[in-house]
N, C-alpha and C positions, 0 to 999 in steps of 0.2 A: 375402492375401499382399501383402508389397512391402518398402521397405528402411526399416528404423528406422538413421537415423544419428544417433551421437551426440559431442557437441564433444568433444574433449579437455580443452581449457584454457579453459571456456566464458569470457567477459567478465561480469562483473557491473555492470550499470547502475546502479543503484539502491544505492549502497553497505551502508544499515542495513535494508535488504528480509530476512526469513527466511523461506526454503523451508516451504509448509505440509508438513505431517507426514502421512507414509504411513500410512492405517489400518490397523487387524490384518487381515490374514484372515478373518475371522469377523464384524469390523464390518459393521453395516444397511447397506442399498442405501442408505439418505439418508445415511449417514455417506458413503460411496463418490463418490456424487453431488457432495456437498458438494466434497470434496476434489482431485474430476478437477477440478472447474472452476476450482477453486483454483489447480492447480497449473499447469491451460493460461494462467490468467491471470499468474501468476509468469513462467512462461516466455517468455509475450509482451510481459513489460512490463520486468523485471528480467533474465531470464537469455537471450537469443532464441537464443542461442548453445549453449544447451544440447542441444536435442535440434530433427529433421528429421523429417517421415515422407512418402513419399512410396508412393502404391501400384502396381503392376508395370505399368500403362495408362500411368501421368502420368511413371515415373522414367523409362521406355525416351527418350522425345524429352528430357527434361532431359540424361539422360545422352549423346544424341549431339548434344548443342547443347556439352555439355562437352568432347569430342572434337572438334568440329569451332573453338570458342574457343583450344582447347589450340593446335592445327594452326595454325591461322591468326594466331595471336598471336606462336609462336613461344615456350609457355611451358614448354615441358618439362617439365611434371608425368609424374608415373605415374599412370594411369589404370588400372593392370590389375586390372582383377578387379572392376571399378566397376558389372560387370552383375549381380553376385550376395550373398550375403550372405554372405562370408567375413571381413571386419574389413576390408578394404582401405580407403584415402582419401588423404586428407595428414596430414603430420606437425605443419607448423607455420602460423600466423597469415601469417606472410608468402606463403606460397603460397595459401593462400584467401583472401587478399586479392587477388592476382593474376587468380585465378580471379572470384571477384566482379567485376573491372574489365570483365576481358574479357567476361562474360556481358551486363552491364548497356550495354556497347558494343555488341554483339547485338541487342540489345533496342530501341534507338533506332531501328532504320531500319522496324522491328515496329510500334512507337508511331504513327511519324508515317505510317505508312501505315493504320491506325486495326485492325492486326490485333492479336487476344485470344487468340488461342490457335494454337496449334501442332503440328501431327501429324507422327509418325513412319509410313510403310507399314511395317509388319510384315507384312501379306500379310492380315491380320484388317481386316474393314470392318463398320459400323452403319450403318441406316439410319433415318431418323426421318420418318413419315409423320403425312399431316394437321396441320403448320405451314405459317403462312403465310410470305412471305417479308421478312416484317418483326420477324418472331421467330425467327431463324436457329438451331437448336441447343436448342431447347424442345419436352420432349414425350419420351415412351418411348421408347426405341433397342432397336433388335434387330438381331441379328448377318444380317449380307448371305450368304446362301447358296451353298453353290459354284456350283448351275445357276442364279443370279440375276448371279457375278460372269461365269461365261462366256455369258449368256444379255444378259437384257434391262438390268442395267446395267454391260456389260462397255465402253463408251464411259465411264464416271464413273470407272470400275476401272481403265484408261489413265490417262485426266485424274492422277488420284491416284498413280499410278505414278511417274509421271513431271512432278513438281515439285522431285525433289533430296533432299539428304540427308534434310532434313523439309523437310511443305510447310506452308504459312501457309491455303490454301483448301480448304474443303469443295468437294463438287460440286454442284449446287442443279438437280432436273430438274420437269419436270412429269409427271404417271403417270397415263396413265388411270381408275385407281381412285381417286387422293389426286388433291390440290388440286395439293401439293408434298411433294417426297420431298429430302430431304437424306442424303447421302450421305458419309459421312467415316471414315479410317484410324479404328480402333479405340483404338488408342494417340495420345493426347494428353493435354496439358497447358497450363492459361490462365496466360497469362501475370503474372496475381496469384499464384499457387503459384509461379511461376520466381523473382520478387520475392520472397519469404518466403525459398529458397533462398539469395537474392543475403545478406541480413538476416543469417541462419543463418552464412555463408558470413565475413561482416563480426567477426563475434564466438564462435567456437567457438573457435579455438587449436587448429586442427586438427579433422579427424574422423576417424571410421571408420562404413565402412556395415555392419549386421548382419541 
């Protein structure tokens, strides 16, 4: 699951660039093959404005970074409906260009404090055991359990709580059984996806999420 958006009035970089051709149906998996890569590569060189995809973990903190730019920018978008897949978005170039500025102004105080990624609490948390702490965020995840959040790491389940609308920090403990246990919202997204976004955002002519 998650949101496929797609531009309206996508920008065409590349002016004498042509779209590869959609297989049949029935066409080989190496015809298929051939073709997805084809058209990821079109996308990302010629069209970036075409299409988004974002999945229900990474969109949730995009979208309350976009709520909270809106707010604090003072940009008056419509937002509603931005958590589901109904068609909602924007209309035109000038408003996601807006949106872009704002985002990518968000983003700077992110950078120079050397953080990558960004959580939302949804109330859903992972934890990643047997890394060390020089490899933050590497390594199987498994979902934190209700007698692990009001249990033994209900100190990290605070921490986490309470960082704000989204937070920039995992929580990083030591566990008797693991070396290291990292502990983080369920819902995030790195900040190379938010950029892709920003891209997206630069050359669609509008979107809509579906």
């Amino acid at each position: 699951m998650g949101m496929d958006i797609y531009g309206i009035k996508p920008f065409k970089l590349i002016a004498d660039s042509i779209e590869p051709i959609r297989p049949l149906d029935e066409a080989s998996d190496e015809d298929w093959d051939i073709y997805l890569k084809a058209r990821d590569k079109y996308r990302e060189e010629v069209e970036p404005g075409q299409y988004f995809r974002a999945n229900v973990w990474s969109w949730r903190p995009m979208h309350a970074m976009c709520l909270v730019v809106n707010s604090a920018c003072d940009l008056k978008l419509d937002m509603t409906n931005w958590d589901n897949n109904s068609g909602a978005g924007l209309d035109t170039q000038e408003e996601c260009t807006k949106l872009a500025d704002g985002i990518e102004d968000e983003m700077k105080d992110f950078e120079a404090r050397g953080i990558g990624k960004v959580y939302l609490d949804g109330g859903m948390y992972q934890k990643r055991k047997g890394i060390d702490n020089t490899a933050l965020g590497i390594g199987d995840s498994e979902s934190v359990t209700k007698e692990e959040k009001e249990g033994k790491y209900k100190k990290a389940i605070y921490y986490l709580k309470n960082q704000g609308v989204y937070g920039t920090k995992p929580y990083l403990i030591e566990d008797p059984e693991d070396e290291y246990v990292l502990i983080e919202p369920a819902h995030s997204v790195y900040l190379s996806h938010i950029r892709e976004f920003v891209r997206f955002l630069r050359n669609c002519g509008g979107f809509e999420i579906w």
